[in-house]
Wavefront OBJ file of the C-alpha trace (Angstrom):
o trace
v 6.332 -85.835 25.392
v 2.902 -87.747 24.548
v -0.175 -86.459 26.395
v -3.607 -87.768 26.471
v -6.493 -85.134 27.022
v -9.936 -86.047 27.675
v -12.232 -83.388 26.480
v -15.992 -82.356 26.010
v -16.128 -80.869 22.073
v -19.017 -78.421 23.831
v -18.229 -76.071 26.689
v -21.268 -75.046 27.333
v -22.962 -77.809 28.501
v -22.709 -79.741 31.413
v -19.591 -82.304 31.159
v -20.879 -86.017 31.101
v -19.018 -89.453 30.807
v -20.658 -90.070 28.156
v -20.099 -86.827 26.204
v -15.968 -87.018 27.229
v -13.479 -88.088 23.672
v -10.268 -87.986 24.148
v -7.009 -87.369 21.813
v -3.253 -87.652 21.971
v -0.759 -85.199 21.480
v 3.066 -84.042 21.445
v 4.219 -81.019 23.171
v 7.100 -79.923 25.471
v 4.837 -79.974 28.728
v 1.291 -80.111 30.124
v 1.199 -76.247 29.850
v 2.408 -75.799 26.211
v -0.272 -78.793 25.350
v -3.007 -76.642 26.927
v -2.085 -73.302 25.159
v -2.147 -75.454 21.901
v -5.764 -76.202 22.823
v -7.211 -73.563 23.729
v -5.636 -71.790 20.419
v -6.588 -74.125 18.218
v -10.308 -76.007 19.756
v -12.813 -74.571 21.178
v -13.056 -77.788 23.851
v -13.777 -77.798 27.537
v -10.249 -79.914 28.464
v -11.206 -82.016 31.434
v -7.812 -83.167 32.069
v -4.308 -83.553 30.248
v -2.171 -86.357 31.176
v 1.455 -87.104 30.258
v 1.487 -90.643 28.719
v 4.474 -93.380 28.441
v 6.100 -97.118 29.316
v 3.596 -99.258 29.870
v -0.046 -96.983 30.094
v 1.298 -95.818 26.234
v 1.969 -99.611 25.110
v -1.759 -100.181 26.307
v -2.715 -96.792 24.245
v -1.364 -97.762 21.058
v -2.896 -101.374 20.889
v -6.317 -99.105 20.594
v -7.544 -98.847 16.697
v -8.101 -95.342 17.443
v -4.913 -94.624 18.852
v -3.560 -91.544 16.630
v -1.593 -88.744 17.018
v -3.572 -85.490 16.593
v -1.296 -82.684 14.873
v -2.042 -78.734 15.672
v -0.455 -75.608 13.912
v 1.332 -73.604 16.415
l 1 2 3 4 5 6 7 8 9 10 11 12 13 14 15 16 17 18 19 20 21 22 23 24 25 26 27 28 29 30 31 32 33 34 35 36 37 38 39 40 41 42 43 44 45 46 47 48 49 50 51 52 53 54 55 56 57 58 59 60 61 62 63 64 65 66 67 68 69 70 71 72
């Protein structure tokens, strides 16, 4: 399943729209993508959200849309 996670890359300061980035990623489920995460960033995740049909059509029309590998 694709997720997209909105994230802060600094957890120690105060979250802000305009400090939030965001990535896309495969896992099983939204707890799997969160263990990834927190083993592999050191991000404050804001919020994970399973992606598909027509919100992940919109995604991938985005030149930034990519999928962001981690080793498990």
């Amino acid at each position: 399943m694709l997720f997209k996670v909105t994230y802060q890359e600094n957890n120690l300061v105060i979250p802000t729209r305009e400090s939030t980035d965001s990535l896309f990623m495969e896992a099983e489920n939204e707890v799997e993508a969160r263990k990834i995460l927190e083993n592999n960033t050191p991000y404050n995740i804001e919020f994970i959200q399973p992606i598909e049909g027509k919100h992940l059509e919109y995604e991938q029309k985005s030149p930034d849309f990519h999928i962001t590998e981690f080793s498990q």
